[in-house]
C-alpha positions as CSV (number, residue, x, y, z in Angstrom):
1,X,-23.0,58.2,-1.6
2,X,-19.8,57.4,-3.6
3,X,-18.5,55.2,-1.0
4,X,-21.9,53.2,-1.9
5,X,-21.8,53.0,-5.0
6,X,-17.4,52.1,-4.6
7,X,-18.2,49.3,-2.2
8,X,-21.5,48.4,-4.4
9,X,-19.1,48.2,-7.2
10,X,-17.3,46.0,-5.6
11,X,-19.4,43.5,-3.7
12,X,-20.9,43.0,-7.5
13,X,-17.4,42.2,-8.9
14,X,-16.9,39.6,-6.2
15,X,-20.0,38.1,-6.3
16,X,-19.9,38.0,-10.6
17,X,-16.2,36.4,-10.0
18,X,-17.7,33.9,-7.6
19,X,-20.2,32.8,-9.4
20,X,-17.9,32.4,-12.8
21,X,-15.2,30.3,-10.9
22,X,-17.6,27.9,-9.1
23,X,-19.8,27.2,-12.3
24,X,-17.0,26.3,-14.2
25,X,-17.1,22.5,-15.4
26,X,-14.7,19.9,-14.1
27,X,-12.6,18.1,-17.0
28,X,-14.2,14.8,-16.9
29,X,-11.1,13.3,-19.0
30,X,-10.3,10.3,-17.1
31,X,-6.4,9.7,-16.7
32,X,-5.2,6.4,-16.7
33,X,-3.1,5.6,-13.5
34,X,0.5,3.4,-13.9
35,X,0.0,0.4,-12.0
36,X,3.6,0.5,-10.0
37,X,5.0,-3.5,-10.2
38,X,8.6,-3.4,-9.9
39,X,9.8,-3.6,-6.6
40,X,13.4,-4.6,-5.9
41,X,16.3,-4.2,-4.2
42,X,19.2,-4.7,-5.9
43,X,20.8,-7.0,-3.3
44,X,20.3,-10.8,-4.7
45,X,21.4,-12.9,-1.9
46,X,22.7,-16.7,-2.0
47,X,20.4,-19.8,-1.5
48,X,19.2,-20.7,1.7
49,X,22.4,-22.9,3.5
50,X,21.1,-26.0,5.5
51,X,21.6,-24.6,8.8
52,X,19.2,-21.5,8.0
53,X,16.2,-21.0,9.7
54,X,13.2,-21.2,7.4
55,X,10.1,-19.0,8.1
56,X,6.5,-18.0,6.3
57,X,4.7,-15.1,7.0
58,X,0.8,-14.5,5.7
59,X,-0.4,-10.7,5.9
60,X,-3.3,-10.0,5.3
61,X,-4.2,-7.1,3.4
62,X,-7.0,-4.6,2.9
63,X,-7.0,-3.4,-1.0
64,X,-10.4,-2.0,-1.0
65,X,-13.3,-2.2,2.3
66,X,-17.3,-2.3,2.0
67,X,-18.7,1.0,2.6
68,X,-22.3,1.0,4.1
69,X,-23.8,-1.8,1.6
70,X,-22.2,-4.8,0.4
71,X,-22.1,-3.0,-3.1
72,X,-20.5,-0.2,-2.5
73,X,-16.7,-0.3,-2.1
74,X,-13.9,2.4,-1.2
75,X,-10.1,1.5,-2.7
76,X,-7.5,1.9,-1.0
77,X,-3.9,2.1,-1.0
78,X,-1.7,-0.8,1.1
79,X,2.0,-0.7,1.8
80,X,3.6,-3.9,2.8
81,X,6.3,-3.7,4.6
82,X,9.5,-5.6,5.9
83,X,11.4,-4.6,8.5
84,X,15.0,-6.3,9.3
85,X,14.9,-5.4,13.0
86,X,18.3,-6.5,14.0
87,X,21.0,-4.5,14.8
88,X,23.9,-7.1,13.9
89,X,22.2,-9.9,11.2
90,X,20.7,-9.8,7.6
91,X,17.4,-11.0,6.5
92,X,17.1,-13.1,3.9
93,X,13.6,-13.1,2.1
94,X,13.2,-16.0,-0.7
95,X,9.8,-15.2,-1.4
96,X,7.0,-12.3,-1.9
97,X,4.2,-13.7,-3.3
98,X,0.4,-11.5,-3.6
99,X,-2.7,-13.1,-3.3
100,X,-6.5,-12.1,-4.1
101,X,-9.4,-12.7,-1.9
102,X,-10.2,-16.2,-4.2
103,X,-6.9,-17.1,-3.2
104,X,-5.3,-17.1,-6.8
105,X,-1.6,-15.8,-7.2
106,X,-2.1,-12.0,-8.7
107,X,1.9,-11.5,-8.8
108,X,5.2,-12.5,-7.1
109,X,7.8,-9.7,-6.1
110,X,10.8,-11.1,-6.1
111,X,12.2,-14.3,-8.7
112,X,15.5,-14.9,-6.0
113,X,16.0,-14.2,-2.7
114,X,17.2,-10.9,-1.4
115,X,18.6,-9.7,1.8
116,X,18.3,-6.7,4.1
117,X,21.1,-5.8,5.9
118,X,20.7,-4.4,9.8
119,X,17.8,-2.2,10.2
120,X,16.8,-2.1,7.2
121,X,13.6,-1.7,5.5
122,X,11.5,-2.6,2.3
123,X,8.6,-1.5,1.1
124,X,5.7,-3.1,-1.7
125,X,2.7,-1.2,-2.3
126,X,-0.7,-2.1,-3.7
127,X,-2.0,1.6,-5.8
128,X,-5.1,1.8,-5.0
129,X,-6.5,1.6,-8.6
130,X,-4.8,-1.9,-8.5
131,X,-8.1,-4.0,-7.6
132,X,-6.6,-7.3,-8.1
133,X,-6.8,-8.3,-5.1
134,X,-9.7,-7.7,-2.9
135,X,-11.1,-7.0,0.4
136,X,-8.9,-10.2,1.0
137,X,-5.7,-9.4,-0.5
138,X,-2.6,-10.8,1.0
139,X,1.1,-11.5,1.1
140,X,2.8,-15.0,1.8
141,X,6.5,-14.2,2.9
142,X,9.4,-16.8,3.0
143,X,12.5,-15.7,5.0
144,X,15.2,-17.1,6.5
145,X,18.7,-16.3,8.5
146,X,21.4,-17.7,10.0
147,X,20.7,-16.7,13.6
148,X,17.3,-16.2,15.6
149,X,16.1,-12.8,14.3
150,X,12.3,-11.4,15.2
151,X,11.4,-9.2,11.7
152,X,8.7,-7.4,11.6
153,X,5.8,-7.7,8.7
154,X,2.9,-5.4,8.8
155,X,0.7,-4.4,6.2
156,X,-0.7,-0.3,6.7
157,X,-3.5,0.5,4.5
158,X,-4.9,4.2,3.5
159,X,-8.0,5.6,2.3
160,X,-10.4,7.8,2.3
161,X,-14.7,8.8,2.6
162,X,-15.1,11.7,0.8
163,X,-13.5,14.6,3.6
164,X,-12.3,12.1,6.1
165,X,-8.9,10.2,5.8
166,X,-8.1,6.9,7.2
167,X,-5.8,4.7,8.0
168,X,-4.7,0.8,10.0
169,X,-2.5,-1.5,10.0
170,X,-2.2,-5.6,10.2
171,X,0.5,-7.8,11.5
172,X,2.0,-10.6,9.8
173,X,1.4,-14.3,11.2
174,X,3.9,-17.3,11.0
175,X,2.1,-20.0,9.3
176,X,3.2,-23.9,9.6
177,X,3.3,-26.2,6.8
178,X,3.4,-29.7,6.9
């Protein structure tokens, strides 16, 4: 009969704590999320000589998706990133400019050109709190080198639906002006 009453005892306590713990109310205080804008590498590279070879890159970007009506939306977070894939030769990049889906300029990430050296990689990323840009968000990229180099410029984006994470990627384009 004391066992009972012990385990009684007990299964009350838990059940009492339970119910106090999940009945609490969550803080409602919204805090205010520093939108991150200063990307750079502290590598400032010449002007482009004559004999470089001059590229543009557009990728396109995802900084927040519809989710089941046109109305309803779901931010998410987007890396861009640039990747110098050559073992021997820099990368120089002249231009990272960020576009909304209207096409308006939002922000450009660099004011002179840079360079990565061999293998190296550089990241930008959109928070996701930063909706300035749009379901079609993207980059324009100017590059150039002094040899035939094949970078790579891919955009990975990252969200979530409630329990369930997500996460793809897009591929930079060369685009032609004329």
């Amino acid at each position: 009969m004391k066992n009972r009453k012990f385990i009684g005892g007990i299964c009350l306590s838990c059940i009492l704590a339970i119910t106090v713990f999940s009945c609490r109310q969550k803080s409602t205080e919204v805090v205010p999320v520093e939108i991150l804008d200063n990307h750079t590498l502290n590598r400032k590279a010449n002007t482009a000589s004559n004999n470089a070879l001059k590229r543009q890159v557009y990728v396109p970007i995802y900084s927040d998706i519809y989710n089941q009506t046109r109305d309803s939306r779901t931010l998410l977070t987007a890396t861009l990133s640039i990747r110098n894939t050559s073992l021997k030769d820099s990368l120089f990049v002249s231009k990272i400019d960020y576009y909304n889906t209207e096409g308006d300029l939002v922000r450009s990430y660099i004011d002179s050109p840079i360079y990565l050296t061999p293998m190296e990689t550089i990241d930008y990323v959109i928070e996701q709190q930063d909706t300035s840009g749009g379901s079609g968000a993207n980059f324009m990229i100017d590059w150039y080198s002094n040899k035939k180099l094949n970078p790579l410029f891919q955009a990975v984006m990252v969200g979530g639906l409630g329990a369930q994470a997500f996460s793809f990627t897009t591929e930079g384009i060369e685009v032609f002006e004329e």
